[in-house]
N, C-alpha and C positions, 0 to 999 in steps of 0.2 A: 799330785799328778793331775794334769787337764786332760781330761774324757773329752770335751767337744772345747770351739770356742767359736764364735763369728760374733759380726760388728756387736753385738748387744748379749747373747745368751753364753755365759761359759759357765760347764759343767765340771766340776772338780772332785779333789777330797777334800771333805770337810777338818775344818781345822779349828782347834782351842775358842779361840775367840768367836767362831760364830753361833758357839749354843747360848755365848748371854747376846748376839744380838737380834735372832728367831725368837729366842724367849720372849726378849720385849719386844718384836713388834706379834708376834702370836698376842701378847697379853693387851697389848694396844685394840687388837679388832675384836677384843671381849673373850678371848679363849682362855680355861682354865688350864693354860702352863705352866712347866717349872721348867726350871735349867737338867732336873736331874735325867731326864732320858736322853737328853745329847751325851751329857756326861757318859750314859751305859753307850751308847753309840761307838762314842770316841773312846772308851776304854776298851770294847769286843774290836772297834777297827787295828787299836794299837796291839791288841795281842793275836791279833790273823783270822779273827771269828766273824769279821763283819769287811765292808765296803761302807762307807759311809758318805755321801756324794753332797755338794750342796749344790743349787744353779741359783751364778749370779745374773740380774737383769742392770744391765747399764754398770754394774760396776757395786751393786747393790744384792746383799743376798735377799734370795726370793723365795728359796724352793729348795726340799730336800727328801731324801731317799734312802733307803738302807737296803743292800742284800746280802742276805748270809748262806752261805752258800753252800752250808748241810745243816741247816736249824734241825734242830731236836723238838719243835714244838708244832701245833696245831695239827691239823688233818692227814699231812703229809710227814708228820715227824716219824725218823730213821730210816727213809725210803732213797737218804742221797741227794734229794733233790733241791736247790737254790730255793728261800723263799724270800721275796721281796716285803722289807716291813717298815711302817711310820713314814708314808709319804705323804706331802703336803707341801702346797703354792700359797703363798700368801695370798688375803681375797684382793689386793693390792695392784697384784702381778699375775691374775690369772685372764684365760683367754688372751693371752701374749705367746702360746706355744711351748711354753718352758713346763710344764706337767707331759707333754706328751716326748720331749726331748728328755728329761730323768727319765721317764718310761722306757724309750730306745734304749736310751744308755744303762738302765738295769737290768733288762733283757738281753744285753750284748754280754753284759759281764755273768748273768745267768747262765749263758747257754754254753760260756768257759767251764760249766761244773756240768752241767746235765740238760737234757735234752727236754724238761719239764720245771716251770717255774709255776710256783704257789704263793698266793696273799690272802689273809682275812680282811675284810671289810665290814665293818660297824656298818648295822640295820637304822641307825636313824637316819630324819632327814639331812643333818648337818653332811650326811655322806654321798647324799646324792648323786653329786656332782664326778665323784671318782666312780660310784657305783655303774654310773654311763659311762663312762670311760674307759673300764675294765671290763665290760660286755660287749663296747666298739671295738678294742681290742683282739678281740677273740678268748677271755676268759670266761671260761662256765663255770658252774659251782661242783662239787668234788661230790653230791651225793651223801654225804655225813648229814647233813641239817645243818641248824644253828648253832653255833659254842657259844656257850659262858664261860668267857676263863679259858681255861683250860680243857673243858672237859665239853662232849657232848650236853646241849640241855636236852632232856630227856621230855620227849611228848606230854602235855597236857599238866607238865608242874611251869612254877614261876618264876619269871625275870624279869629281870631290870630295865629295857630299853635306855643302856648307857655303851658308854665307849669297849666296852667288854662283850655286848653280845655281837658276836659277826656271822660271818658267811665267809668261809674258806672257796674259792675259787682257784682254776690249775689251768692254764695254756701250754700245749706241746708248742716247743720252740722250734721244732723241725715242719711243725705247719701238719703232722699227721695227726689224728684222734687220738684219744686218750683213754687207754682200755682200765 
C-alpha cells in the first residue's frame, strides 16, 4: 500500500527485498546492521502485529518506520496504546523532509488505534538528531526514567551507554495533555 507519494518522496509498506537493501547501505555509513530486524518487522507486519513503512527518495529507499499498534513492551505496555519503533533516514537522505513525513505518516496510522502514541529513544549521541525531533514534535518523556532493555534502570546501579538504554517518550494525538 502507498501512504503518501509526490515528485520525489513515496511512503509505503515495506517489502522482502528492502531489508537487504537498508541493510547495506545502513552498513555502508559504518552502522552495526543486520538483516535480522527487518526480517522481525516484516514477519509482525505479515501476521497483523506491526505496520512496516519504508520512504523512498527519488526512487531509492531512504528511510523506515515501524508502528505497532498495541505493543506489549516498554513504558506504555498493555495500556492499548500504538508505539512507534526502529525509525531511521539514512545520513544520505536526511534533512530532505522524509524523517518528518514517516513521522506524519506513523502518527496518522497511530491515532487509527488510540489517541496516544509512545517511542523509546537511545541516550547516545548517535541519537541526537531524532531526540530533537521528537521534543519538536511535541513528545515528552513518560516519567519512568531511563530503561535498560526491558526493564526500568534502577537509580544509582550501572549501564551501558548502548543502543538499549532509552527514554520512553508519549504525544497525545488529539493535541490534549497527558495525565
Amino acid at each position: 500500500m502507498i501512504y503518501y507519494s509526490d515528485e520525489k518522496i513515496m511512503i509505503r509498506d515495506m517489502a522482502d527485498y528492502d531489508a537487504s537493501v537498508i541493510t547495506e547501505e545502513e552498513r555502508k555509513q559504518g552502522w552495526n546492521a543486520t538483516i535480522d530486524k527487518y526480517r522481525l518487522r516484516l514477519k509482525d507486519q505479515a501476521e497483523g502485529r506491526a505496520i512496516s513503512l519504508i520512504a523512498e527518495y527519488c526512487g531509492n529507499a531512504a528511510g523506515y518506520i515501524n508502528v505497532y499498534p498495541d505493543s506489549g513492551q516498554g513504558a506504555f505496555a498493555g495500556k492499548g496504546y500504538p508505539e512507534i519503533v526502529d525509525f531511521g533516514v539514512l545520513e544520505k537522505y536526511r534533512r530532505l523532509g522524509i524523517g518528518g513525513k514517516l513521522m506524519d505518516i506513523a502518527e496518522s496510522i497511530a491515532a487509527e488505534y488510540g489517541d496516544v502514541v509512545y517511542l523509546g529513544v537511545g541516550l547516545h549521541n548517535g541519537y541526537g538528531s531524532a531526540q530533537r525531533m521528537y521534543i519538536k514534535r511535541g513528545y515528552i518523556p513518560d516519567g519512568t526514567g531511563v530503561w535498560y532493555g526491558e526493564k526500568i534502570c534502577e537509580p544509582y546501579t550501572e549501564c551501558c551507554n548502548d543502543d538499549d538504554l532509552i527514554l520512553y517518550l508519549s504525544k497525545r494525538l488529539s493535541g490534549e495533555s497527558i495525565k
